[in-house]
PyMOL CGO cylinders between C-alpha atoms (Angstrom):
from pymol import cmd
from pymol.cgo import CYLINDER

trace = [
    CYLINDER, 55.91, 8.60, 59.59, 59.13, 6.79, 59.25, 0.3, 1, 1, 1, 1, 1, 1,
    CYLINDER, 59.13, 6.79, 59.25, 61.66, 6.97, 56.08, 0.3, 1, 1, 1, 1, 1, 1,
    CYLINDER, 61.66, 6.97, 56.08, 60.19, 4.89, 52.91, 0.3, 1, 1, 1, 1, 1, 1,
    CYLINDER, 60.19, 4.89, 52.91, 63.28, 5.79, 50.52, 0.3, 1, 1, 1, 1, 1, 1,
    CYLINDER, 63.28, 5.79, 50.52, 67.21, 6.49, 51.03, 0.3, 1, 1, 1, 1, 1, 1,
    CYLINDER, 67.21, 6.49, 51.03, 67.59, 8.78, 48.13, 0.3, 1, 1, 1, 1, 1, 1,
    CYLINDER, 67.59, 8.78, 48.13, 70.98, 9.49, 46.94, 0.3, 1, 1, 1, 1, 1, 1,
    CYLINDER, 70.98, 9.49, 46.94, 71.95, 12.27, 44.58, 0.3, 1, 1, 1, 1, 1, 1,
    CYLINDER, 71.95, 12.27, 44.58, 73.57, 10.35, 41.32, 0.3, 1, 1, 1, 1, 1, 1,
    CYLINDER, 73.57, 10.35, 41.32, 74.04, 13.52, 38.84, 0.3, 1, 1, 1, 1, 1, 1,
    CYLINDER, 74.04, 13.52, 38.84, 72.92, 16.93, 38.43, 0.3, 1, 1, 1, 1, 1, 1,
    CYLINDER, 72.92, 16.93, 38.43, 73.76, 18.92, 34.87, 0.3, 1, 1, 1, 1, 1, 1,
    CYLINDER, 73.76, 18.92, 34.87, 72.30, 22.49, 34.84, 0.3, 1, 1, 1, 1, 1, 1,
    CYLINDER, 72.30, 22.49, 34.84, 68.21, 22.10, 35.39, 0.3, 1, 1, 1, 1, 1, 1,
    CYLINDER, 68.21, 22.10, 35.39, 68.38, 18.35, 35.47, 0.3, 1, 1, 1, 1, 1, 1,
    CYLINDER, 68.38, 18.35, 35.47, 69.10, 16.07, 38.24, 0.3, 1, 1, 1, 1, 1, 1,
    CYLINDER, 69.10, 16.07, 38.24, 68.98, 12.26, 38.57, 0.3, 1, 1, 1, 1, 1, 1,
    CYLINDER, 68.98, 12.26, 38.57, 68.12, 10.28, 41.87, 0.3, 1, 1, 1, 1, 1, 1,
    CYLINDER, 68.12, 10.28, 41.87, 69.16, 7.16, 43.29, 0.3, 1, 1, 1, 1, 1, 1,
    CYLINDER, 69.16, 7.16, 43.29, 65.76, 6.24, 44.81, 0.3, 1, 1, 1, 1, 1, 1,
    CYLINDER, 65.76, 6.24, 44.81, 66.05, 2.86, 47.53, 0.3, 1, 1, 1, 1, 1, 1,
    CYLINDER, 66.05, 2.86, 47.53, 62.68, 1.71, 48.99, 0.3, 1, 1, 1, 1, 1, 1,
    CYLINDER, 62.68, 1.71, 48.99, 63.70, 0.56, 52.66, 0.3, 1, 1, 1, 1, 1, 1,
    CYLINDER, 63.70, 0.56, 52.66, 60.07, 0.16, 53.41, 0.3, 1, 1, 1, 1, 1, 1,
    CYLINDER, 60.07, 0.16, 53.41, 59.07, -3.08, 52.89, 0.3, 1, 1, 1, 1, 1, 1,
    CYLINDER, 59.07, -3.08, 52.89, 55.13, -1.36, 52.88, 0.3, 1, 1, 1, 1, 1, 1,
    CYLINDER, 55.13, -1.36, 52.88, 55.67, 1.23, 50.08, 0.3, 1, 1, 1, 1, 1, 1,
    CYLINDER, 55.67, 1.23, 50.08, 55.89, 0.47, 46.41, 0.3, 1, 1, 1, 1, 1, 1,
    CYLINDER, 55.89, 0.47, 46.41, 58.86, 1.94, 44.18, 0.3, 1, 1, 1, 1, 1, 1,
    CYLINDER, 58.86, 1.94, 44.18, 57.74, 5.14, 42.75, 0.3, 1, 1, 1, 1, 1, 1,
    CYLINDER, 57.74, 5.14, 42.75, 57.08, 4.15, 39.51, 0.3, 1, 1, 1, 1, 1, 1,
    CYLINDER, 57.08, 4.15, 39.51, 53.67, 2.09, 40.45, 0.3, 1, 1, 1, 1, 1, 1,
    CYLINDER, 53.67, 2.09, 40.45, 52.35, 4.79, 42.71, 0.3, 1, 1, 1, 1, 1, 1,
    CYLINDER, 52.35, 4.79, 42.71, 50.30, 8.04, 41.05, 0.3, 1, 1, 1, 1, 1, 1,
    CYLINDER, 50.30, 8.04, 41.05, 50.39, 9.10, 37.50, 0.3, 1, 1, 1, 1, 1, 1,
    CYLINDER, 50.39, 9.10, 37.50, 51.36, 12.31, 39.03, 0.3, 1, 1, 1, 1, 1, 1,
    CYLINDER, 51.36, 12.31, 39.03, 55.29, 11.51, 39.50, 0.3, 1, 1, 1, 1, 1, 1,
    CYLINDER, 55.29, 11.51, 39.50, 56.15, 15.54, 39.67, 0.3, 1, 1, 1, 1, 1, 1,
    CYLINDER, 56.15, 15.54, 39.67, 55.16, 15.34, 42.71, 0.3, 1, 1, 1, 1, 1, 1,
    CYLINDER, 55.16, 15.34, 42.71, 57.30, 12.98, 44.07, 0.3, 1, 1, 1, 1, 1, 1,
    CYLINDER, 57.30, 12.98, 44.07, 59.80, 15.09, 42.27, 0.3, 1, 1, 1, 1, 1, 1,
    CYLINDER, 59.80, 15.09, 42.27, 59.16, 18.21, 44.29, 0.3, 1, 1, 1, 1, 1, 1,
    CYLINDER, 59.16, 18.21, 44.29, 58.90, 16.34, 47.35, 0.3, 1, 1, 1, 1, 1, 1,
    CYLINDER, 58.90, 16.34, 47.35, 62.28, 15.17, 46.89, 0.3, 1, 1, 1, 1, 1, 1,
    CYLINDER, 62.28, 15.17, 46.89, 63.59, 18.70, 46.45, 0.3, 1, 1, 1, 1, 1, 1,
    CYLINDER, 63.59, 18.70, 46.45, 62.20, 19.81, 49.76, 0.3, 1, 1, 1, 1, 1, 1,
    CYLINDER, 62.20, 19.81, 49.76, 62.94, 17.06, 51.86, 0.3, 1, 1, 1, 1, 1, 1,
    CYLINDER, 62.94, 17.06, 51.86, 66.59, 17.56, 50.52, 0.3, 1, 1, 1, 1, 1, 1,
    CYLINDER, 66.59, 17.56, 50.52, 66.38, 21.79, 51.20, 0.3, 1, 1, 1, 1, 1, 1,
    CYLINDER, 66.38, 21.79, 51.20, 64.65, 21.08, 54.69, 0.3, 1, 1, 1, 1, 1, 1,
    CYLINDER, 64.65, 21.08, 54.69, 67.38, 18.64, 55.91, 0.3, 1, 1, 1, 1, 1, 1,
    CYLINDER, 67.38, 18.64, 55.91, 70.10, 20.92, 54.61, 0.3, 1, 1, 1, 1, 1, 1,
    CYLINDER, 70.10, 20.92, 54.61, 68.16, 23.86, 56.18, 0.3, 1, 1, 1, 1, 1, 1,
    CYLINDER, 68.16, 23.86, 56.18, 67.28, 21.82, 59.89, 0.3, 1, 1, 1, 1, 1, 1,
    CYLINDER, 67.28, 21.82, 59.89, 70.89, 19.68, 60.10, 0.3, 1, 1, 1, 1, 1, 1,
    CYLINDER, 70.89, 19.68, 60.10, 73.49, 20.51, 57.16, 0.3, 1, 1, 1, 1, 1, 1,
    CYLINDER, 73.49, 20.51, 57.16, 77.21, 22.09, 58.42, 0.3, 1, 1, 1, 1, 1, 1,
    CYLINDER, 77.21, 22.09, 58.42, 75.85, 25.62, 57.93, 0.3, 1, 1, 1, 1, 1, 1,
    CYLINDER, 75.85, 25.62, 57.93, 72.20, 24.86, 59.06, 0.3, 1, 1, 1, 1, 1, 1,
    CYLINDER, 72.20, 24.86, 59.06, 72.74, 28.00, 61.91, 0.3, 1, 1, 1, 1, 1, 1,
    CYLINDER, 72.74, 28.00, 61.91, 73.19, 30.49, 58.43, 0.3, 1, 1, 1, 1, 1, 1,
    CYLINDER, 73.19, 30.49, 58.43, 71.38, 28.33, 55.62, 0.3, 1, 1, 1, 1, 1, 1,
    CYLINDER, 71.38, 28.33, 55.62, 70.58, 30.48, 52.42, 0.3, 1, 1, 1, 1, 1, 1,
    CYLINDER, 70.58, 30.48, 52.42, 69.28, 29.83, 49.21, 0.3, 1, 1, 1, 1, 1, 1,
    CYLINDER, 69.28, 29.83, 49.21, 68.53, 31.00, 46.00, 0.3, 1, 1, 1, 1, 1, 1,
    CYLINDER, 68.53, 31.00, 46.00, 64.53, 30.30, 46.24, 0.3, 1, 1, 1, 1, 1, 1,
    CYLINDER, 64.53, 30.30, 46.24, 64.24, 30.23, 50.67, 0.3, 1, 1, 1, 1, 1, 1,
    CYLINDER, 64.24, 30.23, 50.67, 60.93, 32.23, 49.95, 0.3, 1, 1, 1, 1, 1, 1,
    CYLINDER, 60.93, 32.23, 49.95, 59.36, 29.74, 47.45, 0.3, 1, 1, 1, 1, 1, 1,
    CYLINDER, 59.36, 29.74, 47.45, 60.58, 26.58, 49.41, 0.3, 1, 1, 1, 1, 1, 1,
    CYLINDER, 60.58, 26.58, 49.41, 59.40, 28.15, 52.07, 0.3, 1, 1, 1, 1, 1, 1,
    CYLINDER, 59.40, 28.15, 52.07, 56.18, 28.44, 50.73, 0.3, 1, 1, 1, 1, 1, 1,
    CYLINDER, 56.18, 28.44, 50.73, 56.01, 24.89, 48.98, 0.3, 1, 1, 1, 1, 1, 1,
    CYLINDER, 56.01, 24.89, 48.98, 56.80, 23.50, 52.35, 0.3, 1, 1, 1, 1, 1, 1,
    CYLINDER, 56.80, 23.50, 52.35, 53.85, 25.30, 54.10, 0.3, 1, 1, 1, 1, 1, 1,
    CYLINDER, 53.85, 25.30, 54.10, 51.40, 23.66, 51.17, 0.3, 1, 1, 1, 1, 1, 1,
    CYLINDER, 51.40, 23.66, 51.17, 53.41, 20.41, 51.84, 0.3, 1, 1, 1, 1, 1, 1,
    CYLINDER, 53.41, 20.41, 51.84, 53.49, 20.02, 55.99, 0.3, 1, 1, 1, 1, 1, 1,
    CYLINDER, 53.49, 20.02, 55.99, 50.53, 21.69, 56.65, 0.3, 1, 1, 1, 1, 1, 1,
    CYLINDER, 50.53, 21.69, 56.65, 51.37, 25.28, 59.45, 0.3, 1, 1, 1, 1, 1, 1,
    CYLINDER, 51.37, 25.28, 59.45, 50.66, 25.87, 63.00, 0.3, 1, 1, 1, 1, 1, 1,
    CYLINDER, 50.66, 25.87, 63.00, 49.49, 28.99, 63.80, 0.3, 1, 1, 1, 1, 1, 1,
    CYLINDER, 49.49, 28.99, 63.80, 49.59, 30.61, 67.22, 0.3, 1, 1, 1, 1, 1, 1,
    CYLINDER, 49.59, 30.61, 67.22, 46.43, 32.32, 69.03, 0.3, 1, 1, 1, 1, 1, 1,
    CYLINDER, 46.43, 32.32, 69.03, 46.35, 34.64, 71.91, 0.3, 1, 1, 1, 1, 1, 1,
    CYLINDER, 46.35, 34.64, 71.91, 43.73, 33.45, 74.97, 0.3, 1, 1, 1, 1, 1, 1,
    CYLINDER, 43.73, 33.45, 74.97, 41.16, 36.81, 72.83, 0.3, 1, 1, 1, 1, 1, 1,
    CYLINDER, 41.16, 36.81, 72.83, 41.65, 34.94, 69.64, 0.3, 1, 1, 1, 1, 1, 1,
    CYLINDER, 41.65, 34.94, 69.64, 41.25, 31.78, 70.80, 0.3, 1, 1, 1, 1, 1, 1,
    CYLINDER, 41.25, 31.78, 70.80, 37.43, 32.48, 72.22, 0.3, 1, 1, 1, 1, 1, 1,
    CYLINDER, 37.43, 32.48, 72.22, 36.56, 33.82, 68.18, 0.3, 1, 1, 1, 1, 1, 1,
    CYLINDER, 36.56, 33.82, 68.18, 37.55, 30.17, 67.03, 0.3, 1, 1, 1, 1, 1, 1,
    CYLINDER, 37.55, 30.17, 67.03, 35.80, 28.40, 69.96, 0.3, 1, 1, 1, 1, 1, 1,
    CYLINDER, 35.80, 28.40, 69.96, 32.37, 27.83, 67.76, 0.3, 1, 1, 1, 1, 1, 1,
    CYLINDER, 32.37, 27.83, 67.76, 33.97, 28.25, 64.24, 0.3, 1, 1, 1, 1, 1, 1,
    CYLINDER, 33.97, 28.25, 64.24, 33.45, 25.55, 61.48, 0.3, 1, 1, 1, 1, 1, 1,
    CYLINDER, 33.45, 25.55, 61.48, 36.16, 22.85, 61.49, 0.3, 1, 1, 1, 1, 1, 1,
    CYLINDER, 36.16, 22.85, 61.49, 37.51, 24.21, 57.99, 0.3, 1, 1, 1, 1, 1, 1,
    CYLINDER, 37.51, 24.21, 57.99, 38.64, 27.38, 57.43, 0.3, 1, 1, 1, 1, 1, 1,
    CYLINDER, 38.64, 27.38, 57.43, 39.17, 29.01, 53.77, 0.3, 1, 1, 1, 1, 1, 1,
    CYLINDER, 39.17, 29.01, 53.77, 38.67, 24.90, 52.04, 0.3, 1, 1, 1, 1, 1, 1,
    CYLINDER, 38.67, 24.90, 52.04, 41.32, 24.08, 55.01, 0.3, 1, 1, 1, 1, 1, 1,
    CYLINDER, 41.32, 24.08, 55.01, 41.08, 21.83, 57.77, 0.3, 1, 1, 1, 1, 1, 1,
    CYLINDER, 41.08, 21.83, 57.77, 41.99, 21.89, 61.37, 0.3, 1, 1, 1, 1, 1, 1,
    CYLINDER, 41.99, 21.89, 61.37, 43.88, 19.28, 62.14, 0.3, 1, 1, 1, 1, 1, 1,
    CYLINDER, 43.88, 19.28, 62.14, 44.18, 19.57, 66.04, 0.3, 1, 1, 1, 1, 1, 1,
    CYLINDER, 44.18, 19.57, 66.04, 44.03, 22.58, 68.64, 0.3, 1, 1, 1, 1, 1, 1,
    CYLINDER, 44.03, 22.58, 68.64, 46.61, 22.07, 70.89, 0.3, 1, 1, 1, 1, 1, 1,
    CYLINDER, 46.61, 22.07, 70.89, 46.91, 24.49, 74.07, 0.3, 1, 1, 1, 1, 1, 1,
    CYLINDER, 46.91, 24.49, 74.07, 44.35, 25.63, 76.94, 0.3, 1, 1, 1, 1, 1, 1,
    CYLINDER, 44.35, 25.63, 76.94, 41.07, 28.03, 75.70, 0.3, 1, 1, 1, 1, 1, 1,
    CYLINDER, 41.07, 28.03, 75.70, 41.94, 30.67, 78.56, 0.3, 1, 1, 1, 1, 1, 1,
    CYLINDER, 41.94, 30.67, 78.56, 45.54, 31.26, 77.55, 0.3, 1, 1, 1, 1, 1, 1,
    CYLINDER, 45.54, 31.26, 77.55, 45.52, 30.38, 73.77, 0.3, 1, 1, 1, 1, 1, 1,
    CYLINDER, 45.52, 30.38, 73.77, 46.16, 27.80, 71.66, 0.3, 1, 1, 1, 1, 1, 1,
    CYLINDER, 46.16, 27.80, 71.66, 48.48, 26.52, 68.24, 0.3, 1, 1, 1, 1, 1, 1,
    CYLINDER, 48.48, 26.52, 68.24, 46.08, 25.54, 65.62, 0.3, 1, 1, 1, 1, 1, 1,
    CYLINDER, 46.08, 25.54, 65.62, 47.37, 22.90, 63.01, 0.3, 1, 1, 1, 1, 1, 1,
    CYLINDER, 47.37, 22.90, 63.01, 46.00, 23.27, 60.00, 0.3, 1, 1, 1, 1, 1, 1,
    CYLINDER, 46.00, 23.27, 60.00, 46.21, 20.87, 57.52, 0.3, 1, 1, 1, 1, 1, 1,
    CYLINDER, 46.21, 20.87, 57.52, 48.89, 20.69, 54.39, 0.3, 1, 1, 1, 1, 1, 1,
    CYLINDER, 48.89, 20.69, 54.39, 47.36, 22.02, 50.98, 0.3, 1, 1, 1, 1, 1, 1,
    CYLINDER, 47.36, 22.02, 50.98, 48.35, 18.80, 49.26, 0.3, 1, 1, 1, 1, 1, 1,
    CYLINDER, 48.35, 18.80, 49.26, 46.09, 19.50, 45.94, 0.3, 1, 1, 1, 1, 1, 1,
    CYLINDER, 46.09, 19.50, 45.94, 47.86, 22.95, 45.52, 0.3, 1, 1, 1, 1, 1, 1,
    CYLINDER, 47.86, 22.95, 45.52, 51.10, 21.21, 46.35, 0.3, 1, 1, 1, 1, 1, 1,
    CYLINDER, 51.10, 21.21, 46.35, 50.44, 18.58, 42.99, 0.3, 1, 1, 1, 1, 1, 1,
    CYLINDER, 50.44, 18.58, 42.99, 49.61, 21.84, 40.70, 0.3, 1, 1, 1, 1, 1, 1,
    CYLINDER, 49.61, 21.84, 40.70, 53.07, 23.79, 41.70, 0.3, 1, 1, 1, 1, 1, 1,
    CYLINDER, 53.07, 23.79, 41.70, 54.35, 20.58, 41.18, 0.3, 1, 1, 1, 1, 1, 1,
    CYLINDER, 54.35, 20.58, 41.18, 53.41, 20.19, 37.84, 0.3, 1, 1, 1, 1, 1, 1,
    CYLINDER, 53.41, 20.19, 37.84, 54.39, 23.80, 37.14, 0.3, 1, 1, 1, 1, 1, 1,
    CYLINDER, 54.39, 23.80, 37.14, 57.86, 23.27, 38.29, 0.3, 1, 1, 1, 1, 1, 1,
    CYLINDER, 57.86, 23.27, 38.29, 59.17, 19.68, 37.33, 0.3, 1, 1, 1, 1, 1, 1,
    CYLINDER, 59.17, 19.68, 37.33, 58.96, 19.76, 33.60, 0.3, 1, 1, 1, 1, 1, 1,
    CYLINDER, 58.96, 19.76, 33.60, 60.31, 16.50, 32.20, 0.3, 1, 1, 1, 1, 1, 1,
    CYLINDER, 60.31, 16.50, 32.20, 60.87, 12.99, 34.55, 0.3, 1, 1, 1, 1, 1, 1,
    CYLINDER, 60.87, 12.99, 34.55, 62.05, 9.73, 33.85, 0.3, 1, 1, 1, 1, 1, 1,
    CYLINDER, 62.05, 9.73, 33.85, 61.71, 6.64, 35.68, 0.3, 1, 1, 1, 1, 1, 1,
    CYLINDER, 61.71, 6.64, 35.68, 64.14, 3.50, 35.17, 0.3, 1, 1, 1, 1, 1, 1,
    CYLINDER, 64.14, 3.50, 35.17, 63.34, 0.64, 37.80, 0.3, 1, 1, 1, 1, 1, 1,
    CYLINDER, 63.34, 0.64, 37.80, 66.71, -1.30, 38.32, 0.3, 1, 1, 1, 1, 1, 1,
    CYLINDER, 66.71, -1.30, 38.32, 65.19, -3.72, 40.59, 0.3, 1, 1, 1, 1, 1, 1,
    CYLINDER, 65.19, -3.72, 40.59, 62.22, -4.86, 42.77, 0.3, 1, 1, 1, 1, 1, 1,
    CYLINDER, 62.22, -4.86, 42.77, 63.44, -2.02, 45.40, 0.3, 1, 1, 1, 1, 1, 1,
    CYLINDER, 63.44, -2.02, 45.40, 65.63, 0.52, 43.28, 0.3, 1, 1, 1, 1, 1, 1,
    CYLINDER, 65.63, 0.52, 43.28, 64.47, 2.93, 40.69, 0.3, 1, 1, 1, 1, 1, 1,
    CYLINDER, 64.47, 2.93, 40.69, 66.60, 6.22, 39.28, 0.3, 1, 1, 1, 1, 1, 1,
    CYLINDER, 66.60, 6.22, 39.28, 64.82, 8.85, 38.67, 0.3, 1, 1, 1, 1, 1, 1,
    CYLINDER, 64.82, 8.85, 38.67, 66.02, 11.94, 36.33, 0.3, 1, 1, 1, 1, 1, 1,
    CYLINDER, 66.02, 11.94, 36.33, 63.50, 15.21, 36.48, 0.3, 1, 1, 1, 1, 1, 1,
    CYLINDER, 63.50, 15.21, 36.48, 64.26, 18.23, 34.72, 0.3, 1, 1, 1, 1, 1, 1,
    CYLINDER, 64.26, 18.23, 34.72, 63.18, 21.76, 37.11, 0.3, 1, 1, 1, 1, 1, 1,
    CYLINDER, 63.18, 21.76, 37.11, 62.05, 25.45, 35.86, 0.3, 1, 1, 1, 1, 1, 1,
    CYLINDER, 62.05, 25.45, 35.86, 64.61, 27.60, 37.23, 0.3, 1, 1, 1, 1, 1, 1,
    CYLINDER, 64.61, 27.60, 37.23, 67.96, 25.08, 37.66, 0.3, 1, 1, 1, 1, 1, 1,
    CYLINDER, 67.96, 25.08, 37.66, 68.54, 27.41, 41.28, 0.3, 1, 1, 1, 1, 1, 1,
    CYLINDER, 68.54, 27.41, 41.28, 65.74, 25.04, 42.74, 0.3, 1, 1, 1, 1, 1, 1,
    CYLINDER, 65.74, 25.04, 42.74, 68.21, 22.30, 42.66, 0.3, 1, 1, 1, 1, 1, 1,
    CYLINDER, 68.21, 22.30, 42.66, 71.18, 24.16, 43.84, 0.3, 1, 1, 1, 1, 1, 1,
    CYLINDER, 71.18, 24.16, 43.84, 71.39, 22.64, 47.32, 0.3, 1, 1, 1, 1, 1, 1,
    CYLINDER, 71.39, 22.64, 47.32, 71.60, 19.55, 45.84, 0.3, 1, 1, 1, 1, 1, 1,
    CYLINDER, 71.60, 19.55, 45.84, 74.95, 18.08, 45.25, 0.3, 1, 1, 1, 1, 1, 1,
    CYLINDER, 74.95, 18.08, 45.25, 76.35, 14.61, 43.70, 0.3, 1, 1, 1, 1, 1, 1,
    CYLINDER, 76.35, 14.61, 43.70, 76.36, 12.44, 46.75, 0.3, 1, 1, 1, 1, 1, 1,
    CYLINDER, 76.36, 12.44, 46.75, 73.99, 14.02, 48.88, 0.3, 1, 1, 1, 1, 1, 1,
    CYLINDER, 73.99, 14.02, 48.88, 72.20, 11.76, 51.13, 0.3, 1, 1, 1, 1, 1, 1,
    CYLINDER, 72.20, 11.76, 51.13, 68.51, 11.78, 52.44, 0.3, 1, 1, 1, 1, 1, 1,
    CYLINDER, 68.51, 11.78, 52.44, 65.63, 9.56, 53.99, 0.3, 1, 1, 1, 1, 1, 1,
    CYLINDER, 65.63, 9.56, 53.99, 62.33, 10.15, 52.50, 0.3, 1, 1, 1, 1, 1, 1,
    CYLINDER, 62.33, 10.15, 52.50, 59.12, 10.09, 53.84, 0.3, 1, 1, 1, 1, 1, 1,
    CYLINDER, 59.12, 10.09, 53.84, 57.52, 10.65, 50.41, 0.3, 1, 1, 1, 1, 1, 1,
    CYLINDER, 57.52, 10.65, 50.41, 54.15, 9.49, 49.56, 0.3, 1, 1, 1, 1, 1, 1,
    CYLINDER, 54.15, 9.49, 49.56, 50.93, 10.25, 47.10, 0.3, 1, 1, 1, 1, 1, 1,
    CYLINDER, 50.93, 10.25, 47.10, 49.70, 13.88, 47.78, 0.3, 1, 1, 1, 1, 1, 1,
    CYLINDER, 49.70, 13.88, 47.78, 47.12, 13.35, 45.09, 0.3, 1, 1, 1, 1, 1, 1,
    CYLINDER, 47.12, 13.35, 45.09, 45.60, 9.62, 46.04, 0.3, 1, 1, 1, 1, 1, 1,
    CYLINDER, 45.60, 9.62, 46.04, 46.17, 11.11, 50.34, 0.3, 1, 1, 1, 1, 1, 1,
    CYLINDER, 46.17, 11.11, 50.34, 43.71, 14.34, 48.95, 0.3, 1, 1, 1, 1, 1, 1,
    CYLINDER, 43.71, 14.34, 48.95, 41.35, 12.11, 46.83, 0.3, 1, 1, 1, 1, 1, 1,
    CYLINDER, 41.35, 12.11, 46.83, 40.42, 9.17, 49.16, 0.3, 1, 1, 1, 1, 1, 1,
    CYLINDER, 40.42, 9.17, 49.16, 40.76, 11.63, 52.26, 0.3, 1, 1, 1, 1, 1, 1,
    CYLINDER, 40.76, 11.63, 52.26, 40.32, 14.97, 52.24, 0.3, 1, 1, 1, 1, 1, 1,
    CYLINDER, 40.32, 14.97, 52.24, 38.43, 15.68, 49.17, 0.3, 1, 1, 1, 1, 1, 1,
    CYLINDER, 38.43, 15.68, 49.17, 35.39, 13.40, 50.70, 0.3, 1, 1, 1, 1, 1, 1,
    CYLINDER, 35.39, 13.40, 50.70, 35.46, 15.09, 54.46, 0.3, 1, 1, 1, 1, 1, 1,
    CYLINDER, 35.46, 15.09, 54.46, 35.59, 18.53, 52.43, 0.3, 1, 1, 1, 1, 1, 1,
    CYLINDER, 35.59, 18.53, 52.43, 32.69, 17.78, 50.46, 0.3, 1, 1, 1, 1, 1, 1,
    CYLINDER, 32.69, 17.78, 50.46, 30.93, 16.45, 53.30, 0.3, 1, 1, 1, 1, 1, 1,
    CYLINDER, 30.93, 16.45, 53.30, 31.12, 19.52, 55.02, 0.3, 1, 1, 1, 1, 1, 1,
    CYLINDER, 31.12, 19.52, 55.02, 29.51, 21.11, 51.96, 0.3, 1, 1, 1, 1, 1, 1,
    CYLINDER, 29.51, 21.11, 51.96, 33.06, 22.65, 51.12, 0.3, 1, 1, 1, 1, 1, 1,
    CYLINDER, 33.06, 22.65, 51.12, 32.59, 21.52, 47.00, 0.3, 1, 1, 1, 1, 1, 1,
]
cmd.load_cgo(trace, "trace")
């Protein structure tokens, strides 16, 4: 999926940061008319910001930060994780439902005799809850048809610690909850999941 937003870093005071938020889609609405849900959007923000630090900053070879195990972990419920089998492994899953613990496979990539990466799907519905645990307070002022600032207030202010004035991102951000709804909520209850 290509980049939807430029997001730019405007101000940052303690636990509170405000976003310079440019749609460069022309297919993606301005964050304000999408979901109820804006926290999301929020936290999506902070870990496309931590992951392109992390992948391409100047000290991506010996990235730290304050919360690496819980970004970690919100990125896993956000992207979805591939998980490597060995050839033995691989023949357990070979008749196996499609979903595994509410989750689904998204593709099995690799050869059945020597083993194979399993993608398994993001947890986008548990991604919306931490969400709405960790961005407390948000404000939304749309400056024009394709510019919006957006000011969010976080939990623990070490969440936005990466993030400086001026910092610089494209965002693929979208609606977790509306994705989950419309998608996977109906192939999960299909398969007698809920």
């Amino acid at each position: 999926m290509g980049a939807a937003y430029k997001i730019q870093v405007q101000s940052k005071k303690n636990d509170s940061i405000t976003l310079r938020v440019l749609k460069i889609h022309p297919d993606y609405e301005l964050i304000g008319k999408q979901s109820n849900d804006k926290e999301q959007f929020c936290l999506q923000f902070v870990l496309e910001s931590y992951d392109d630090l992390k992948k391409y900053g100047p000290n991506s070879d010996n990235f730290t930060h304050p919360m690496q195990e819980q970004m970690e972990k919100w990125l896993l419920l956000s992207d979805g994780e591939k998980v490597e089998l060995t050839a033995e492994e691989t023949k357990k899953w070979e008749n196996e439902e499609f979903y595994t613990n509410h989750r689904r496979i998204d593709a099995r990539i690799g050869n059945m005799d020597t083993g194979v990466t399993l993608c398994i799907e993001p947890e986008y519905r548990q991604f919306c809850f931490e969400a709405q645990d960790h961005i407390l307070k948000h404000s939304i002022e749309v400056v024009d048809e394709d510019l919006e600032m957006i000011t969010f207030q976080v939990s623990n202010p070490d969440m936005i610690s990466h993030m400086e004035v001026g910092f610089t991102w494209d965002s693929a951000a979208y609606d977790y909850w509306s994705y989950w709804a419309y998608d996977v909520y109906p192939r999960l209850k299909a398969a007698g999941v809920f």
